[in-house]
Each structure stands twice: as C-alpha cells, then as structure tokens.
C-alpha positions in Angstrom: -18.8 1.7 8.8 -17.9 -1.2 7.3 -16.3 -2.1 4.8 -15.1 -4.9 1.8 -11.5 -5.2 0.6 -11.0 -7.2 -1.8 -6.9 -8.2 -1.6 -5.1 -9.4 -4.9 -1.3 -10.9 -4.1 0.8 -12.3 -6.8 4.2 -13.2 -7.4 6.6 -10.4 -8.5 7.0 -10.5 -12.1 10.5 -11.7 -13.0 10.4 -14.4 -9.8 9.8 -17.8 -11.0 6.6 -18.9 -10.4 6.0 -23.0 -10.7 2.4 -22.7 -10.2 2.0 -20.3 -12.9 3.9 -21.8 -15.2 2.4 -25.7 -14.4 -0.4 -24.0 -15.5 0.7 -22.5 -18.8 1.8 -25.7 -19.8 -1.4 -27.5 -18.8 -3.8 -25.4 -20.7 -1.0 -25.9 -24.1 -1.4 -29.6 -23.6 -5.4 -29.0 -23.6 -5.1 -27.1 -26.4 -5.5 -24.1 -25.2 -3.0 -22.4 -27.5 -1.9 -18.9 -27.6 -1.8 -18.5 -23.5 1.3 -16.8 -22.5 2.7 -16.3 -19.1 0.5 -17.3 -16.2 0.9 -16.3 -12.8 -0.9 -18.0 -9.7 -1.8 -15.7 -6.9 -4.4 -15.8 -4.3 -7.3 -13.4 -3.3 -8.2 -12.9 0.0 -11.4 -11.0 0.8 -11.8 -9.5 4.0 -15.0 -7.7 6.1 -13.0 -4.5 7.8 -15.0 -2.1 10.2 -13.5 1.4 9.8 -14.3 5.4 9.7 -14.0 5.8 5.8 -12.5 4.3 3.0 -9.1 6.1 3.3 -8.9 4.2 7.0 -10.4 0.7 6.0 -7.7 1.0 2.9 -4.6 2.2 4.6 -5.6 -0.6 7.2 -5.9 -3.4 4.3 -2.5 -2.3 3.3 -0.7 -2.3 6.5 -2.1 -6.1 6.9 -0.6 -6.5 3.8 2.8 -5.2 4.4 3.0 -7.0 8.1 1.1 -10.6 7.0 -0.9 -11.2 3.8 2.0 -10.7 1.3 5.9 -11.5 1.5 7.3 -8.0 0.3 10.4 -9.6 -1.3 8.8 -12.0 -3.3 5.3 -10.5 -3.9 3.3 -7.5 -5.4 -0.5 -6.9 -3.6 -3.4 -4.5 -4.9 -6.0 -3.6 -2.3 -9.6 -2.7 -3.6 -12.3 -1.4 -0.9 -16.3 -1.5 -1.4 -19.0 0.0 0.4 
C-alpha cells in the first residue's frame, strides 16, 4: 500500500531559535501585536510504500531518528494518510 506521511520537525523548545524569533519581531514591527514565541520548522512530506500504517509510521520515524531531524536539537511528529 502506500502511503502519505506528513513529517513536522521543529526546534526543541528552550533551544534558541533565530528564525523564529526574526519572525516574532517582524510581525511586531508590522503590527501584528500580541504574537508570542515563534518557532521556524520545516515540513517534509513524503510518498512511502509499506504493509500498513504501523510499518509506513515506524518507517517515517526511523528516517527521522537516522536523517530528517538532529535528535539533540530537534523534536519531530510523524502523521500517516491513506
């Protein structure tokens, strides 16, 4: 079968994060106001043949742990469709 998974990475929260906060201070000088912390991240979608979901997912986070995220600096979420 196959299957999408849909990959969510983001800076741990207590790491600095100069994107994220570039962008806070952006959106106050457009007067944006009330926007508190900001962190930048990137999704990464990916088109996976496997069995079932429970393969496709343990898959999705195995790429994660090995490539798509830096475990001592970021946090990931994996989400499978279909």
């Amino acid at each position: 079968m196959t299957f999408r998974v849909h990959v969510r990475v983001v800076p741990r929260p207590g790491l600095l994060d100069p994107q994220g906060q570039a962008v806070a201070h952006a959106l106050a000088a457009l007067g944006f106001p009330g926007v508190g912390e900001v962190r930048v991240g990137r999704a990464i979608e990916l088109e996976l043949e496997a069995e079932d979901r429970a393969t496709a997912e343990a898959a999705a986070t195995a790429m994660c742990e090995r490539l798509l995220a830096n475990p001592v600096t970021e946090d990931f979420t994996v989400a499978v469709e279909g």
